[in-house]
TORMAR-9798 format. One record per residue (C-alpha): residue in three letters; x, y, z. Coordinates in steps of 0.05 Angstrom, whole numbers, plus 32768, in hexadecimal, padded with zeros to 4 digits. Layout:
<kolzas>
ALAXYZ;...
</kolzas>
This chain:
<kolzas>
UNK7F0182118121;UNK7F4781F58122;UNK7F75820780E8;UNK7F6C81C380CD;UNK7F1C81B780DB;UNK7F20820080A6;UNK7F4981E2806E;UNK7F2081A28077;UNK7EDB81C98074;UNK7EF581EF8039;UNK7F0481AF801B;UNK7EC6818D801E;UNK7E9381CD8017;UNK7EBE81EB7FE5;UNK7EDB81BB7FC2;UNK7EF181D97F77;UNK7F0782177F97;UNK7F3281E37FC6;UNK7F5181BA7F96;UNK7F5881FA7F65;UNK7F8882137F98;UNK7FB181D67FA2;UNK7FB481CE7F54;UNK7FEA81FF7F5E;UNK801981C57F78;UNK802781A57F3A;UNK803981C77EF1;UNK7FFD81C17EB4;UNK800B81CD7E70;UNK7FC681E77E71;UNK7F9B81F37EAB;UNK7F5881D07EB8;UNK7F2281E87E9A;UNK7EEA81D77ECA;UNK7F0281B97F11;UNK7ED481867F1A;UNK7EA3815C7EFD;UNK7E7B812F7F1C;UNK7E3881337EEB;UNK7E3780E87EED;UNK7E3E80D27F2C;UNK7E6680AB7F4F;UNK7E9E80BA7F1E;UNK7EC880F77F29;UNK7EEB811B7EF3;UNK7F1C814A7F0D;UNK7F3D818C7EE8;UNK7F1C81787EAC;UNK7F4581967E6A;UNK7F7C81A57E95;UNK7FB781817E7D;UNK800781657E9B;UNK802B81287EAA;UNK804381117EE4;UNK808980F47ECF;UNK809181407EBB;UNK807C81557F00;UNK80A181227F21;UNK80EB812C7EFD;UNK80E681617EC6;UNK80D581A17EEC;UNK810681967F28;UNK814181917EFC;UNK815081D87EFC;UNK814D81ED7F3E;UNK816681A37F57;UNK817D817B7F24;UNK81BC81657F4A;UNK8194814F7F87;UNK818981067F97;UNK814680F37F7B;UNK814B80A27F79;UNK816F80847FBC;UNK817A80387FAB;UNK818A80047FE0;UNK81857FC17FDB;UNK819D7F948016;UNK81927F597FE3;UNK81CD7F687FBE;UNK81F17F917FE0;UNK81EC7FCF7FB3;UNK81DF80247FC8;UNK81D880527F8F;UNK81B580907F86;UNK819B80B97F4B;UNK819E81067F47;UNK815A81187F2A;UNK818F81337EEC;UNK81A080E57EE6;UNK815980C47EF5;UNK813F80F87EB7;UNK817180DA7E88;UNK815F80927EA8;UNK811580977E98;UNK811680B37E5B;UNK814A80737E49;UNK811A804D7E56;UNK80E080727E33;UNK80FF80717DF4;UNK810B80277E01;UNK80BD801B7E0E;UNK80AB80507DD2;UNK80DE80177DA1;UNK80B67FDB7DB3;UNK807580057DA6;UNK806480217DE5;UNK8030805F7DD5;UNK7FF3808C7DF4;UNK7FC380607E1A;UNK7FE880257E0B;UNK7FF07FFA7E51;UNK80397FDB7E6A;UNK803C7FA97E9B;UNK80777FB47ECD;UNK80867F707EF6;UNK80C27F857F1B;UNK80E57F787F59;UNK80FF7FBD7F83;UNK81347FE17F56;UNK813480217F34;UNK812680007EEE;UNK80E17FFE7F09;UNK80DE80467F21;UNK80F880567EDC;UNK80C280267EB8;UNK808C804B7EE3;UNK80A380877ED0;UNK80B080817E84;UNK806E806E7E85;UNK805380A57E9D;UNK807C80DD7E72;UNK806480B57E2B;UNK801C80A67E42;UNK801780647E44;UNK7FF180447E87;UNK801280247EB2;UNK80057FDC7EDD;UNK802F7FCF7F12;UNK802F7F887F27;UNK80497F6C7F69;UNK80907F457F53;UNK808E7EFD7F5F;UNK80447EF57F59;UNK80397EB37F48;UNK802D7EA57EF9;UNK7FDD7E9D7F02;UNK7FD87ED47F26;UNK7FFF7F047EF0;UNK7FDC7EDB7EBF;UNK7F9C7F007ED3;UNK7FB97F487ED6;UNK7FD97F437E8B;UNK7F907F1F7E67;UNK7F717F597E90;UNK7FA67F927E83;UNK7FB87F817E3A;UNK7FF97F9E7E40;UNK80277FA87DFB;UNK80697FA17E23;UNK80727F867E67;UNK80B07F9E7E97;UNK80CF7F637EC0;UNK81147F517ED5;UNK81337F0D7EDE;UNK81287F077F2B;UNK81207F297F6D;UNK81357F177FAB;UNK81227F177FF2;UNK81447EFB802F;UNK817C7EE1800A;UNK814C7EBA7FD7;UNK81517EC47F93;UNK810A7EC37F77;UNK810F7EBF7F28;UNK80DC7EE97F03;UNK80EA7ED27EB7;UNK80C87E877EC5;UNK808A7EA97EE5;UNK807D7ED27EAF;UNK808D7EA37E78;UNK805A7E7E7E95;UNK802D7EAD7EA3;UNK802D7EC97E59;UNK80207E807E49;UNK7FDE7E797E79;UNK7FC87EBF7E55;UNK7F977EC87E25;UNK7FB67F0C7E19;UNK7FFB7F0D7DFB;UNK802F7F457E00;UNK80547F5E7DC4;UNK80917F627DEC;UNK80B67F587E31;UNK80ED7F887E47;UNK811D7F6A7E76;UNK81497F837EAF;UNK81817F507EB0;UNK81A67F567EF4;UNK81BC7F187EF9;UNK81A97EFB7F36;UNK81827EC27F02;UNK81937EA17EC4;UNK81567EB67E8A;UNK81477E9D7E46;UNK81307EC27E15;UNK80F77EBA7DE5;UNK81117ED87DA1;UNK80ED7F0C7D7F;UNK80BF7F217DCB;UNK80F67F2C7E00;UNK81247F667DFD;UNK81657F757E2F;UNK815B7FB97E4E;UNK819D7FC47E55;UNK81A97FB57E0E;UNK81727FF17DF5;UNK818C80197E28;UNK81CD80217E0B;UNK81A7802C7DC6;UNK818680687DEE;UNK81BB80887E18;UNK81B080D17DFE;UNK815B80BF7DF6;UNK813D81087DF9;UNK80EB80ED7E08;UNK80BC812C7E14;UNK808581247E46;UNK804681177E1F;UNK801481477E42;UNK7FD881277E4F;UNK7F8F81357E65;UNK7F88813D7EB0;UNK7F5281047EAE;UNK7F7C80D97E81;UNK7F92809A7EAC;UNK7FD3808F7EC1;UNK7FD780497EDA;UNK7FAB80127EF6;UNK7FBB7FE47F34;UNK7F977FA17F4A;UNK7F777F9F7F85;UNK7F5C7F527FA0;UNK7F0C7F567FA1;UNK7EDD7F267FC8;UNK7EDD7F007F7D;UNK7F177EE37F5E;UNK7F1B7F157F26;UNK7F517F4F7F40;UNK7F357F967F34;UNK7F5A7FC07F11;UNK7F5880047F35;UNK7F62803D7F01;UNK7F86807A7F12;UNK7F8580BE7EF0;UNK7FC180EC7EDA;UNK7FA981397EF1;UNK7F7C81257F35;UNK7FBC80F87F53;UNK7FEC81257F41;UNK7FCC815B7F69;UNK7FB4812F7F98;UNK7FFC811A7FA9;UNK8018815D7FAC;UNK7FEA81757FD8;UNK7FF281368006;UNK803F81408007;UNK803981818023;UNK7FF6817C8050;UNK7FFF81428069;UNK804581208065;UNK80658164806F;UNK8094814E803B;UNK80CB818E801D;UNK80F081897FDF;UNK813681777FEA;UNK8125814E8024;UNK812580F68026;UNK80DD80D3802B;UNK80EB8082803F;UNK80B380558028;UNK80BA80118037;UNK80837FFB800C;UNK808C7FD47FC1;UNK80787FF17F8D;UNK804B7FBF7F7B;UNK801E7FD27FB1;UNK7FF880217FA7;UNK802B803D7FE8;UNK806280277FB3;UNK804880557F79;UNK803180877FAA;UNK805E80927FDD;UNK80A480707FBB;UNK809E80867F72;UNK806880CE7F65;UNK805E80ED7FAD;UNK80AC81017FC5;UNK80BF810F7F78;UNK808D81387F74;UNK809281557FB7;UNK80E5815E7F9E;UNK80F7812A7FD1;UNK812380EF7FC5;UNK810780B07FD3;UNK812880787FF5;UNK811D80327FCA;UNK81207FFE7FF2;UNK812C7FB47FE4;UNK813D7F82801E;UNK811D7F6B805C;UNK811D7F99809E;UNK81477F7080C1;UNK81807F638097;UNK81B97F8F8083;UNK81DE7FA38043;UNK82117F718048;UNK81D77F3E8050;UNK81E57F2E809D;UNK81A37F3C80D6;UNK819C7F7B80E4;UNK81607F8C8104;UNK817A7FDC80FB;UNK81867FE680AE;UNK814D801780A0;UNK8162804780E1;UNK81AD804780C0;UNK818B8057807F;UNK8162808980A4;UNK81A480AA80C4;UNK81D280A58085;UNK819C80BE8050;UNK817980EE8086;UNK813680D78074;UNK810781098094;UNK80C280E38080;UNK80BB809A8080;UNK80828070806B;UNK808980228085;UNK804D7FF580A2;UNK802F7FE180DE;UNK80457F8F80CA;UNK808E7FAF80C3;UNK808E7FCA8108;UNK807D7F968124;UNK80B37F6B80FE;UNK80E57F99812A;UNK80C27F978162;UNK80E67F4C8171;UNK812C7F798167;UNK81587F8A819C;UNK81327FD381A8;UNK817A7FF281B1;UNK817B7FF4816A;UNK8148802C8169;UNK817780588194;UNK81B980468170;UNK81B080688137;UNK81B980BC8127;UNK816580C18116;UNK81608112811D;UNK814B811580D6;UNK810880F280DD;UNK80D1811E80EF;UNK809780E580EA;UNK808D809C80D9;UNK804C808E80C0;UNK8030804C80B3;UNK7FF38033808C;UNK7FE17FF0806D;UNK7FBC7FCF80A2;UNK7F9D7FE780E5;UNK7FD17FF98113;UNK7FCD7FE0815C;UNK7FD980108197;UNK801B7FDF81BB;UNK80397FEC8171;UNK802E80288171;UNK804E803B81B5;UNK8084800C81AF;UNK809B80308171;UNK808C80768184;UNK80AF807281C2;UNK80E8804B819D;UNK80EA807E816C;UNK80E380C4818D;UNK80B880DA8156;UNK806D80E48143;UNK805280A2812E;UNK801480B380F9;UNK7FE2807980E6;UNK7FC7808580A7;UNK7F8680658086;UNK7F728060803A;UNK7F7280288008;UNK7F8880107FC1;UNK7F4A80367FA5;UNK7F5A807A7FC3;UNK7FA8807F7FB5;UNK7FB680B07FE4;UNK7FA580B3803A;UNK7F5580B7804B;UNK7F5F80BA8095;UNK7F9F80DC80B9;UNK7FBE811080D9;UNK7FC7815080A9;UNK7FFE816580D8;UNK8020818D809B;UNK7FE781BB80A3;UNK7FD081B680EC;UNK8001818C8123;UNK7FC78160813D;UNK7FD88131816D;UNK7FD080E28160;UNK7FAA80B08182;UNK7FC780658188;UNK7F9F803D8168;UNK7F79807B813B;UNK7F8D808680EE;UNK7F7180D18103;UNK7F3F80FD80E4;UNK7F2580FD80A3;UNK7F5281248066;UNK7F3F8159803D;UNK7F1281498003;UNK7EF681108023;UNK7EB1810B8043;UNK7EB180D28070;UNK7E6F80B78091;UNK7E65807B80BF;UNK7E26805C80B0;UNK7DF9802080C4;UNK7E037FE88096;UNK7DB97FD6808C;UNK7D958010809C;UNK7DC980408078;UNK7DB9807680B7;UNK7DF7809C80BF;UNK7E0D80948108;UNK7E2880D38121;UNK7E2880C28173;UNK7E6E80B48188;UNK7E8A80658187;UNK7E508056815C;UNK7E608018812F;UNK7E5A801B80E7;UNK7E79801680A3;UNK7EA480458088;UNK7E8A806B804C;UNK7EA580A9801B;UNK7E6C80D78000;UNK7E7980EB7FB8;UNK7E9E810E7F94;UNK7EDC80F37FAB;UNK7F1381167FAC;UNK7F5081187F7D;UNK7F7C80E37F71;UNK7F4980B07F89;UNK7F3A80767F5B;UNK7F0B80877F13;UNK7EF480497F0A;UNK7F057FFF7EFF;UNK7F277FEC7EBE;UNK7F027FE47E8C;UNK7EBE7FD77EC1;UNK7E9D80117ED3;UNK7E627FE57EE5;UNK7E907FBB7F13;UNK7EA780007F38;UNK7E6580177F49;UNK7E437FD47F57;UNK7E827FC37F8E;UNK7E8E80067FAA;UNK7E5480337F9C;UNK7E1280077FB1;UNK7E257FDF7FF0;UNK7E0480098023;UNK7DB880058022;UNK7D9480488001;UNK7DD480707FEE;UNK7E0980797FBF;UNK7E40807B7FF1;UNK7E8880577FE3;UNK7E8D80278013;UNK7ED38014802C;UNK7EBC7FCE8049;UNK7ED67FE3808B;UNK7EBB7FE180C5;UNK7ECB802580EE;UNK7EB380528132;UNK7EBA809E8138;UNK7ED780BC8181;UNK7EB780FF819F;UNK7EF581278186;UNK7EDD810F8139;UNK7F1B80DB8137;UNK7F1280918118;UNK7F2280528128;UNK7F27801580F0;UNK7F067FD18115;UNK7F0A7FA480D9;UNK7EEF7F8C8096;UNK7EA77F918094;UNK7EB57F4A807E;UNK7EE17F3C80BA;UNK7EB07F4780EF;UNK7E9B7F108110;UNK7E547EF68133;UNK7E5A7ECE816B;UNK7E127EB1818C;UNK7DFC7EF98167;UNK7E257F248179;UNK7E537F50814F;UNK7EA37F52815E;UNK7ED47F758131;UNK7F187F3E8137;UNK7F397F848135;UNK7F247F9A817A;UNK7F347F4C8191;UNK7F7A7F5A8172;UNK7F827F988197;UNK7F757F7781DE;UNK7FA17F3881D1;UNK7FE27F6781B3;UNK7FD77F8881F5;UNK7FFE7F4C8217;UNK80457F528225;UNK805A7F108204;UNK80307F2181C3;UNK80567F348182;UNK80217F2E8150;UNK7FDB7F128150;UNK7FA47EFE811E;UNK7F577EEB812C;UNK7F2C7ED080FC;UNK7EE57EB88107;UNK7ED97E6F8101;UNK7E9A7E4D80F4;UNK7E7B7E298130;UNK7E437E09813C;UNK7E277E238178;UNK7E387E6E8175;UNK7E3C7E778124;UNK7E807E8B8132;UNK7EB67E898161;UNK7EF87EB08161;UNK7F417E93815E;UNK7F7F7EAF816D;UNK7FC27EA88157;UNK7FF77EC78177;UNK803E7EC6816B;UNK80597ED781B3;UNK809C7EF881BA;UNK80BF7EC581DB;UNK80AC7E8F81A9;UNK80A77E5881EB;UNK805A7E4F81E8;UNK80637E32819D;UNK808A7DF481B7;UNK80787DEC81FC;UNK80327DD78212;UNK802E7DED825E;UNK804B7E338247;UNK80187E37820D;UNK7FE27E238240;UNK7FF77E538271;UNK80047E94823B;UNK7FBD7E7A821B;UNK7F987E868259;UNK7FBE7ECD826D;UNK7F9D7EDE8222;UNK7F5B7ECF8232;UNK7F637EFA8270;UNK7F707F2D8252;UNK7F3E7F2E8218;UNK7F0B7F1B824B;UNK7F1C7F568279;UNK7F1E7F938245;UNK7EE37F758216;UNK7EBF7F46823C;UNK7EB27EF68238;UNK7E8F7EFE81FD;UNK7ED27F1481D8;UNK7EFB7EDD81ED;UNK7F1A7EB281BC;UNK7F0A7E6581B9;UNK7F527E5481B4;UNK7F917E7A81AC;UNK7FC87E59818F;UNK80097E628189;UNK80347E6B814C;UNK80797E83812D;UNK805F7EAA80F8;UNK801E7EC080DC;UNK800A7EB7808E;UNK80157EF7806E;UNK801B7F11801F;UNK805E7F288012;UNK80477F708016;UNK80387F5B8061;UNK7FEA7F5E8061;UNK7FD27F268092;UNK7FAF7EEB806D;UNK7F717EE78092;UNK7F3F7EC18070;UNK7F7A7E8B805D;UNK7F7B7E8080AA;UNK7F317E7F80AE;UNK7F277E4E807F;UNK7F627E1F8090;UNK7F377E2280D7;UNK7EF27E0C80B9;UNK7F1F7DD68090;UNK7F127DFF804C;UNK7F347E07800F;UNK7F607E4A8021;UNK7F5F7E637FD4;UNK7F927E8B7FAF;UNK7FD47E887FD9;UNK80007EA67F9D;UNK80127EE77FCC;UNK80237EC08009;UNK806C7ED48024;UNK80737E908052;UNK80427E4F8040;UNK80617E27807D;UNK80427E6180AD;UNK7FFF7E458089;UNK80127E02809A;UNK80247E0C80D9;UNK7FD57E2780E4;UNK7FC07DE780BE;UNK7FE37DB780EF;UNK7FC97DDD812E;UNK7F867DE08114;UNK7F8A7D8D80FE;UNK7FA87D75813D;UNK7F7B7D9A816B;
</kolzas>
């Protein structure tokens, strides 16, 4: 066996003894008890009686030995500001805040709703949070007010963290109005709102419920907060995930399993060393944000680039299509995080930018968040010089499912692969009906986890524990098996490939095609940038698929004969690597495809704008006229 196929092995067939060992990571007050319990399955209770905290584990314990090293690296391209925080400064900045939150009531168990845009006042919010014991919920800023309506009736919080505005591209989006609002639609009222003025928008205040920040932070300049040490299975935050209802699912985190969890991902996998810079271009609002921006590189002793802006525009707020390789060079960012949607973004920049920059630093990108197509991946990789790593896992799991552990085993990747499975995870492929697990190579199937799951994978649902195992536990015929609701294949050399939602597979005249693989072929083309498919209705075949493409050199939107002529190459192409069968009934031709602002493609909103339905909730759309530009295709067709 490979070095890695061992550590796996021992993970799965020896699993307490496993995650005994990489315990060691992360400092207890008290040790665990008993490893792991999973007497009622499919929960998971991991290092049951042990007890820590993960703000101490994040900031407290480095201060000694690096208490003068960066810990918080701030950039925002919005406003034009750099700063960074030793971890000496982002201790005094978190406990600041603490004692702020502990003032307005703020205790154990109570929850605080943080609706922030990307500055360190959010790290700090997160993080105060964590050191007093009260849960944390994370909401994406500028969520529309019925959306964040939802998440505080179904949260409760006491206090909610917001700011006056954010800002993206230039635009000022004002947070204060969507909240007021939202607090108005909600059954639930907080006791109090703490506010982050940075004036970019003007904010009133409602007497007696909002607070200045910056007004109790003065109050608290010389706060001393101790960590509250908390049971390992206490929970530490929650984060709302969209479900195939329209109630949001509150995913529920614990403190002792995702610390560890983390730890051991930073070095395993990420390769991450204290003292080092880790770049994540996620939000916080999203689980790469609290992840892989805020616990994983403090932990790990990193510092950890914050990042708010676009990836194309600079710090003084004019294009530049190179501002994260300059903040790769000046920072010497060794890991970055980013996503497949981002890449793809830079993929219309001049590709000198790649090569203009001082990158030595970086040992690996890695990208997750979507399935990541194999031009992307080349194009960057060969832009870059450096190992490109997909990475697979969701909301629910909090930490990579499917990768490359290269941290304990260089591996080599495979375009268009996420990898192997990690440690702690038992991942099957089974049939969907039958429940057989299919074990032959490039057999199709949905992707399952057999229990107990590892650390720092999701306890339950908020409050719901019925809802968590109905969803995820009792989808797949026969077994209790967590389904992931995607649909996946196995190679001979045990790596896996991601073809979809098991919900985005279409049937056309009966037969099965993942709009993944259809994706796949069409990016292929050398006048593709980016590509969705959805399945439409039809009445002949059940379903057909349609394309939209947004080609490179943007001439097939406006002219016909070139849209004709690019159309057809498409179908060529699809036609030759997956048959007739596979070929899309149109493809059209568009400048932008409908995403949510944390750059997930908006699938079913194209699908149903196709079959001339109601498209839902667009509250996390980043562009409506990309929408509308679908709708008039669609109509005028």
């Amino acid at each position: 066996m490979s070095r890695y196929e061992e550590f796996y092995r021992q993970s799965v067939d020896a699993p307490e003894a496993f995650w005994a060992e990489q315990a060691q990571l992360i400092d207890w007050q008290a040790p665990a008890e008993q490893i792991l319990d999973a007497s009622q399955p499919p929960f998971a209770r991991w290092f049951v009686g042990g007890t820590t905290n993960l703000c101490h584990n994040a900031v407290d314990r480095h201060l000694a030995a690096r208490g003068d090293q960066p810990a918080l690296i701030f950039v925002s391209t919005e406003t034009g500001v750099e700063k960074t925080y030793s971890f000496k400064e982002l201790h005094a900045e978190v406990q600041r805040t603490a004692a702020s939150l502990v003032e307005l009531g703020v205790g154990k168990g109570d929850r605080v709703l943080i609706y922030m845009p990307m500055i360190p006042e959010a790290a700090f919010a997160m993080l105060a949070c964590a050191r007093i014991g009260a849960i944390h919920c994370v909401v994406f800023g500028g969520f529309a007010s019925g959306s964040l309506a939802t998440r505080i009736e179904d949260a409760e919080p006491k206090v909610v963290v917001s700011a006056d505005a954010g800002s993206r591209g230039g635009k000022v989006i004002a947070y204060k109005p969507l909240l007021d609002e939202a607090i108005r639609l909600s059954k639930y009222k907080p006791a109090a709102v703490l506010l982050t003025d940075r004036g970019l928008a003007p904010m009133d205040l409602t007497a007696g419920r909002d607070h200045l920040a910056g007004e109790l932070r003065r109050k608290h300049l010389d706060a001393q907060v101790p960590c509250a040490w908390l049971a390992a299975t206490d929970i530490s935050y929650t984060i709302y995930t969209s479900g195939t209802t329209g109630k949001p699912k509150g995913v529920q985190r614990d403190v002792g399993g995702y610390a560890v969890a983390l730890a051991a991902s930073m070095k395993h996998i990420f390769d991450g060393r204290a003292g080092e810079t880790y770049f994540s271009t996620s939000d916080i609002g999203w689980v790469v944000g609290h992840s892989y921006i805020v616990y994983g590189p403090l932990i790990a002793g990193m510092a950890t680039l914050m990042y708010e802006g676009l990836p194309t525009q600079g710090i003084d707020r004019q294009p530049d299509g190179g501002i994260w390789w300059r903040l790769v060079e000046k920072y010497k960012v060794t890991v970055m995080f980013s996503a497949p949607t981002a890449v793809r973004v830079l993929k219309k920049q001049d590709p000198a930018l790649l090569k203009k920059y001082d990158l030595s630093s970086l040992r690996a990108l890695f990208l997750a968040g979507e399935p990541l197509d194999e031009p992307t991946a080349r194009w960057i990789s060969e832009g870059l010089g450096v190992p490109i790593i997909d990475n697979y896992w969701q909301t629910e799991s909090g930490w990579p499912m499917i990768t490359i552990a290269n941290g304990v085993e260089a591996k080599p990747s495979k375009f268009g692969s996420p990898g192997v499975p990690m440690y702690g995870y038992r991942i099957k492929i089974l049939h969907e009906s039958t429940g057989e697990e299919l074990t032959a190579p490039n057999e199709k199937g949905v992707v399952v986890v057999e229990g107990p799951t590892p650390p720092g994978f999701m306890q339950t649902v908020w409050k719901d524990d019925a809802r968590f195992v109905g969803t995820y536990w009792k989808s797949v015929p026969g077994k209790m098996v967590y389904s992931t609701f995607d649909w996946g294949i196995r190679d001979e050399d045990g790596y896996f490939y991601i073809l979809g939602r098991t919900d985005d597979v279409i049937n056309v005249a009966g037969h099965r095609l993942g709009t993944r693989e259809i994706e796949e072929s069409i990016s292929g083309h050398a006048n593709v940038a980016e590509v969705a498919v959805v399945g439409v209705a039809d009445a002949l075949k059940g379903q057909v698929a349609m394309a939209f493409v947004v080609p490179k050199d943007g001439i097939a939107v406006t002219d016909a004969d070139a849209a004709r002529k690019l159309e057809g190459e498409i179908m060529k192409v699809v036609a030759d690597q997956l048959g007739a069968l596979a070929r899309p009934a149109r493809v059209r031709f568009v400048s932008g495809l409908p995403k949510t602002r944390s750059g997930k493609l908006l699938r079913r909103a194209i699908q149903a704008v196709c079959e001339q339905r109601d498209p839902g909730d667009l509250t996390t759309i980043d562009d409506p006229a990309t929408l509308q530009q679908i709708r008039q295709l669609v109509s005028s067709a």
